[in-house]
N, C-alpha and C positions, 0 to 999 in steps of 0.2 A: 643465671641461665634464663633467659625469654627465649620459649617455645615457641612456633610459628606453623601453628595446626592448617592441616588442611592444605599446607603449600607443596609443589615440586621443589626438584634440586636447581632448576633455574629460578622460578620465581624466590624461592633462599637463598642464592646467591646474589639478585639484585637488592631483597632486603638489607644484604650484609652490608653492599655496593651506595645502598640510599643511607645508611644510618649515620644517626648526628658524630660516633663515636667510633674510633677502631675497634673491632670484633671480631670472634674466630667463627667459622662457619663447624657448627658439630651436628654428629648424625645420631640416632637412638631407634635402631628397625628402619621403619619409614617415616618416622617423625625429625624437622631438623631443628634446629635453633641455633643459637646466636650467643655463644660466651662473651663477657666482659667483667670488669675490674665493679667492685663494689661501687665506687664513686660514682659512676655513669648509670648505671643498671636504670635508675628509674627514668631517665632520661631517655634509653633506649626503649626501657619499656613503655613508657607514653607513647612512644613513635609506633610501635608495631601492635601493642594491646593495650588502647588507652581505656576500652570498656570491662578490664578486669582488673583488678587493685594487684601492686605489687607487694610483698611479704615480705620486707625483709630482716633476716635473722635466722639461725640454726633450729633456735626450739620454736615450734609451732604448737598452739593447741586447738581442742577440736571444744564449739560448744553446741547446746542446743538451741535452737529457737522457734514458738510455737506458741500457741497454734495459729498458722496463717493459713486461709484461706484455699480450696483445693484446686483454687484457678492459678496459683500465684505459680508466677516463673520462675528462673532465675535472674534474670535482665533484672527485674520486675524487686527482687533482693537486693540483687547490688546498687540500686538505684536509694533503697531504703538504708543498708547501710550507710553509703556516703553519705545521705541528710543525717546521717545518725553522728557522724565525724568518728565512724570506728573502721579503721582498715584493718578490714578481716574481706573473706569471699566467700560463696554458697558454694558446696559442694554437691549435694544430693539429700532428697527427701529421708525420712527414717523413717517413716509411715504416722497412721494418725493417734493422734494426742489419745491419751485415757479417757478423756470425755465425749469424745468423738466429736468435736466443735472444728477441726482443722487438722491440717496434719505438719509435722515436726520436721524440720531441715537442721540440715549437718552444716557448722560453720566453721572455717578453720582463718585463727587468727595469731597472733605474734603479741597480744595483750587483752589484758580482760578491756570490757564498754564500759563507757560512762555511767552506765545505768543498766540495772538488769531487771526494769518492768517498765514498760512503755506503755503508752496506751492509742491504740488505732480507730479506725472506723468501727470495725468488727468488734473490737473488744480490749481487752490485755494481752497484753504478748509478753513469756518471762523467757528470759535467756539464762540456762543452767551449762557450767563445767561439767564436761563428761572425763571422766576417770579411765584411764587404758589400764583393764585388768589383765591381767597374766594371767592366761588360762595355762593350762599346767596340759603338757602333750599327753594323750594316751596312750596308757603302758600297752605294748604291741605283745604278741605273742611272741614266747625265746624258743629260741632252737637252739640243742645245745652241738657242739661239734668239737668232738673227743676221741680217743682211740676204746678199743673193742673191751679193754679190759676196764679204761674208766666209766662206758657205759652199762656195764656190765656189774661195776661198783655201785652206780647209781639205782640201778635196777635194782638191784637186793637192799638197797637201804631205802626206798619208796621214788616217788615222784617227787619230790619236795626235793631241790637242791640245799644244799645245809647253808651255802652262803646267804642263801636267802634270809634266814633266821638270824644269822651271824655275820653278817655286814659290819664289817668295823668302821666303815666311813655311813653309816644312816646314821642320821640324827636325833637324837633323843629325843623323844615325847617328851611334851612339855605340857602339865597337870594342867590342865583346863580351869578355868575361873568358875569360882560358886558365883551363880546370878543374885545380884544384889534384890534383897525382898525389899518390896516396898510394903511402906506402912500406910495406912490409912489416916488421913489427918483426923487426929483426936480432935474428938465433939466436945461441944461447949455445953455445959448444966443448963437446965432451962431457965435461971435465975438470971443468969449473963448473960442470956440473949434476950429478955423481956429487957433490962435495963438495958443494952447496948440500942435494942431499937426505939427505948423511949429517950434515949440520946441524940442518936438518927433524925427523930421525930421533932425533937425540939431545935436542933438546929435547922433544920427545914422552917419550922415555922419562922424562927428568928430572922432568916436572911429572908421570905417572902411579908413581911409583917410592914418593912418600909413601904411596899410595892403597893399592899393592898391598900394602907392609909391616903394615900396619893389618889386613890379612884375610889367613885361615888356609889355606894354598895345599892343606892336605888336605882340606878341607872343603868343597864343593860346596854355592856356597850357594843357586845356581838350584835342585837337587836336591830340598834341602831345602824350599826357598819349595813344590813344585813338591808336594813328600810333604805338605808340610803341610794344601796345599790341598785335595789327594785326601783325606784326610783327615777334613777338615771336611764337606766333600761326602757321604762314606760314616757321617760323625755325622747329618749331616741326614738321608740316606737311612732311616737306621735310627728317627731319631724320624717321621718321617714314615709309616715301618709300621708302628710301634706306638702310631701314634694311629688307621692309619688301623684295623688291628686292635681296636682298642679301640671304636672307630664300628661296626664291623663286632658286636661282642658285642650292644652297646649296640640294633643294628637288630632282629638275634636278639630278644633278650630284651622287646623291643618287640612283635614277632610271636607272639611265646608267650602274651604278656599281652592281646593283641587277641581269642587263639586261646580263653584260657581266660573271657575276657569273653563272647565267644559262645556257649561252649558253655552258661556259667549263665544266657545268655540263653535258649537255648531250654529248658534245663530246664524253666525261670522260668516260661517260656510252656506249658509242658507241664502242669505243676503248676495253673496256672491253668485250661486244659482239664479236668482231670479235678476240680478243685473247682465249677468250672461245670458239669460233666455231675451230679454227686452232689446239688447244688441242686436242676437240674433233677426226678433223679427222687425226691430228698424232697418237693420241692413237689407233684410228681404222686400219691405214695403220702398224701399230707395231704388233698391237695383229695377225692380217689377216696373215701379216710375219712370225713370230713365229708359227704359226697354218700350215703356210707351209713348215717349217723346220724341224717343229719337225714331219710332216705326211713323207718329206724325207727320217730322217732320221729312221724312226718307219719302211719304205717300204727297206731302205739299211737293215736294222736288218733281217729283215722278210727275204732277201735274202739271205743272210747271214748264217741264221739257215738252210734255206733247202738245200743249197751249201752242210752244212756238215752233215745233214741226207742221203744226197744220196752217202757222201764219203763212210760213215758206212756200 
């Protein structure tokens, strides 16, 4: 059976119409789904819920897994089973772990995982079998429903029905188990445990005794590791000022050349001022010129003409 949440009876009826497989259209309330033969099922189910893993098989069990995270979804689950290659699906949260680090989700699968301790960004995650216990109904209060005389019978022999007492189908108590005493592990005399540890003691020395023979008992060789490294450190330190010295000329020598870029800037500009003013007043001593050659020769004309009006 593949569910098909959240649809009408037309949109389930074109599900039924698009599928790779023949199928029955079935109803349950307002929920519909989509019967078919074991063979096809995951086929169909791909088609219509490819983001939820199909189950299949009769026994299902239920496990734990935790602690994840209190942000964590379901999507967000089934995404990590599949990396995991275990087809199971999330159910629902169970609230948070014993440590309070995260909280525990209900898994329900068709086979135990590969592995029941992973480990995440967060931390460990253990996955435990949960047990369905049978809880046992509570016994409800009886009413008894008799005629006048058997109650009547009852009454004068107490409140206590005799069957109760006299049940021929309850079953016999069974004697309870004596709890197994533990004993305390028997101590060792203090003779056998001086000699145990100068046993201990000497095979310690034995397998370290090649090791020490091999290194030079005058020579310190944390010391050295130790000189070594300070070392290296006060190498580094020192190329490190002398580059950074060298950056530092480097900046100088940048500012100097900005400095002396501006100054031939303004000359530049200065230069160009006083070639503009010098234009200016050649052009004015040019035009003033010509204003006074041509008023000359405008005054030679003028004479000129009345020279030979008076010839006339």
């Amino acid at each position: 059976m593949t569910w098909l949440p959240n649809l009408t009876f037309q949109e389930a009826k074109y599900a039924q119409q698009t599928s790779p497989q023949a199928t029955t259209l079935v109803r349950n309330a307002n929920r519909y789904g989509l019967r078919s033969d074991a063979m096809n099922a995951q086929e169909i189910h791909m088609k219509h819920r490819p983001e939820t893993p199909l189950l299949l098989g009769q026994h299902k069990m239920l496990y734990s897994l935790g602690p994840l995270p209190y942000s964590t979804t379901k999507e967000a689950i089934s995404k990590l089973l599949k990396a995991w290659q275990w087809e199971a699906r999330p159910l629902q949260p169970r609230g948070r772990s014993q440590d309070g680090n995260g909280v525990q989700w209900t898994i329900q699968a068709t086979s135990d995982p590969s592995h029941w301790i992973y480990v995440l960004q967060h931390g460990d995650v253990l996955i435990s079998k949960l047990h369905e216990e049978k809880q046992l109904e509570p016994t409800m209060p009886y009413s008894i429903v008799a005629s006048r005389r058997t109650m009547q019978h009852l009454q004068s022999t107490g409140d206590v029905d005799p069957w109760i007492a006299n049940d021929p189908w309850k079953q016999p108590n069974r004697p309870k188990q004596q709890p197994t005493s533990h004993h305390p592990p028997p101590t060792l005399p203090a003779a056998a445990m001086a000699t145990l540890e100068s046993n201990v003691e000497k095979r310690i020395m034995s397998a370290i005794a090649p090791k020490l023979a091999q290194c030079d008992p005058d020579v310190p060789m944390e010391v050295d590791a130790f000189e070594s490294r300070v070392s290296r450190l006060e190498q580094q330190l020192s190329q490190v000022q002398a580059h950074q010295s060298t950056m530092e000329q480097k900046v100088y020598q940048i500012d100097q050349t900005v400095q002396q870029v501006q100054h031939s800037q303004s000359s530049v500009e200065t230069s160009v001022h006083q070639m503009q003013h010098q234009l200016d007043q050649q052009s004015h001593h040019i035009t003033h010129a010509l204003d006074r050659k041509m008023a000359e020769q405008m005054d030679k004309i003028e004479a000129l003409l009345a020279k030979r009006g008076r010839h006339e």
